[in-house]
C-alpha positions in Angstrom: -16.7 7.7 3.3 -14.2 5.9 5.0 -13.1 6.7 8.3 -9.7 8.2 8.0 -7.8 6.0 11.0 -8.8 2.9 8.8 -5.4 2.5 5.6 -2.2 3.2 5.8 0.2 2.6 2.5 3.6 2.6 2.5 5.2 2.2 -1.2 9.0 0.8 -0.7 11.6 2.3 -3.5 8.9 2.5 -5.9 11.1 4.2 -9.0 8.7 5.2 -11.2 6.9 8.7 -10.5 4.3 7.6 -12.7 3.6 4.6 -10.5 3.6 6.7 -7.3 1.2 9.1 -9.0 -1.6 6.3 -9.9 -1.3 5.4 -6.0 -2.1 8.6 -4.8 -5.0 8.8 -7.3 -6.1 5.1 -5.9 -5.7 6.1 -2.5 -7.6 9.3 -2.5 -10.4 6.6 -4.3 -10.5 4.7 -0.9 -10.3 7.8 1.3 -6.6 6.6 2.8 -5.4 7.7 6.1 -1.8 8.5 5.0 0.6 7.5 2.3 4.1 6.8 3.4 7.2 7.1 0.7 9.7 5.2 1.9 13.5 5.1 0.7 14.2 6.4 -2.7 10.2 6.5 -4.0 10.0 9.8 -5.7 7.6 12.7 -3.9 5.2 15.4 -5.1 5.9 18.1 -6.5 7.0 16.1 -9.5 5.3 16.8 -13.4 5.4 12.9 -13.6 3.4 12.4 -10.2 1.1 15.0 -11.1 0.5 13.5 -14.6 -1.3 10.5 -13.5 -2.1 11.5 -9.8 -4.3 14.4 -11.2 -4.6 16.9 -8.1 -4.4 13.6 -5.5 -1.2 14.3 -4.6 -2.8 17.4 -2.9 -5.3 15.6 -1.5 -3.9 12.6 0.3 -2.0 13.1 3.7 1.5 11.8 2.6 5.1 11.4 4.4 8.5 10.9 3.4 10.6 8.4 5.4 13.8 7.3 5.3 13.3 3.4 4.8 10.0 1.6 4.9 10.9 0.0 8.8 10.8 3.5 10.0 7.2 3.9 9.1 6.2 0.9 10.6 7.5 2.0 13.8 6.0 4.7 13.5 2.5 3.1 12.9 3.5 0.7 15.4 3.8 3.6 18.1 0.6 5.6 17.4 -1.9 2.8 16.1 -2.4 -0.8 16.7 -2.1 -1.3 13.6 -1.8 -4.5 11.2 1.0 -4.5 8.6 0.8 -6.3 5.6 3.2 -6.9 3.0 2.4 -7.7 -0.5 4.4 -9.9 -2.1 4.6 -13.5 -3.4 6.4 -15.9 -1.0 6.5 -19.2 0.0 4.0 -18.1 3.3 2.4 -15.6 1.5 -1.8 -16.5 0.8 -4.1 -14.9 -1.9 -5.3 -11.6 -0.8 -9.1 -12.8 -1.2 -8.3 -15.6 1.0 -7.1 -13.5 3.9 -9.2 -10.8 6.1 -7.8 -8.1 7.0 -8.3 -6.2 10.4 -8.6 -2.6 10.6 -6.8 -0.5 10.9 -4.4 -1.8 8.4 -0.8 -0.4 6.7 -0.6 -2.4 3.1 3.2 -2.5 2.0 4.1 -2.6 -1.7 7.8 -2.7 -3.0 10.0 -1.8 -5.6 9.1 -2.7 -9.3 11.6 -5.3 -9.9 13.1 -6.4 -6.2 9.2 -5.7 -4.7 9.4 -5.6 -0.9 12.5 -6.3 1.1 13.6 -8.6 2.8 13.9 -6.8 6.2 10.4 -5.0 5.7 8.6 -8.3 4.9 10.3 -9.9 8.2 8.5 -6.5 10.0 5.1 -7.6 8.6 2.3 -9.1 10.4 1.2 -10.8 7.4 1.8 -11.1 3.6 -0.2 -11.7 1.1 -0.1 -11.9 -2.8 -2.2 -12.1 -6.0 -2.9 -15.3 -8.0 -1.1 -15.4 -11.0 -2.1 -17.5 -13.9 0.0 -16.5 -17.0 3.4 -16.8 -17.5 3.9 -13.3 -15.5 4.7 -13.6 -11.8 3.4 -10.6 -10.3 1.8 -7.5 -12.0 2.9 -3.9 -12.4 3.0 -2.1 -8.7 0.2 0.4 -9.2 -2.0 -2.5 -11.0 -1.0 -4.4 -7.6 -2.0 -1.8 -5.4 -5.7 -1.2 -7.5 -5.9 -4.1 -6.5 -5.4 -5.1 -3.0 -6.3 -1.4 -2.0 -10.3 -1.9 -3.3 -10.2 -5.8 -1.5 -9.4 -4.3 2.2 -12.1 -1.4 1.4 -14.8 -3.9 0.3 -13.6 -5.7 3.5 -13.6 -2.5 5.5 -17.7 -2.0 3.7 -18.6 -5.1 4.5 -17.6 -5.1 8.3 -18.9 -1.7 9.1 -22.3 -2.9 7.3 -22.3 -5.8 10.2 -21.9 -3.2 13.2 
């Protein structure tokens, strides 16, 4: 099990409760420290959250915030901890290219604006995920599947060194 001082999420005006359900199902996968809901991103109790989130929502430690800065501050304040956006941009390098330190807050934004600007400009680092097809990113929850199970196979792979 993962040590629970190791992930931090915060999802940043995430609009569909559907989307904010599968996270909370992903995170309680990787055993996630908390869950931050920043801005307008809905929160449990919700029907739609609970549809795909199946009981997670009880599960995982969770927070409402105001705007995605002020968890980061926060984080900032009680952890050293690394904050990294994802997002495609012109800096931004492949998530299997990068290694992550621990702990770690992951930042994933809105559906169709993703992360913004002043949140991204608060991040340590950003990173993204290759895309081939005619697409340019992938559906948030997909995203954060994604990126979520990389920095626990990272997180594995360093403890397995110590």
């Amino acid at each position: 099990m993962v040590n629970h001082s190791s992930f931090y999420v915060i999802l940043e005006n995430v609009r569909s409760l559907y989307n904010v359900g599968a996270a909370f199902r992903t995170s309680d996968g990787c055993n996630i420290s908390k869950l931050y809901l920043a801005g307008f991103t809905g929160c449990p109790p919700r029907q739609e959250i609970s549809k795909t989130a199946l009981g997670a929502e009880d599960q995982v430690p969770w927070e409402h915030v105001d705007d995605a800065l002020q968890a980061i501050e926060k984080l900032r304040q009680e952890n050293t901890c690394q904050i990294v956006g994802v997002e495609k941009t012109p800096k931004s390098v492949s998530y299997t290219d990068f290694r992550f330190s621990f702990p770690t807050c992951l930042v994933f934004g809105n559906e169709i604006m993703g992360v913004s600007q002043a949140t991204l400009a608060a991040c340590d680092e950003v990173v993204h995920i290759p895309m081939l097809g005619s697409k340019e990113s992938l559906n948030v929850a997909t995203a954060y599947g994604v990126v979520l199970y990389e920095l626990l196979r990272q997180y594995q792979n360093a403890k397995r060194k110590t």
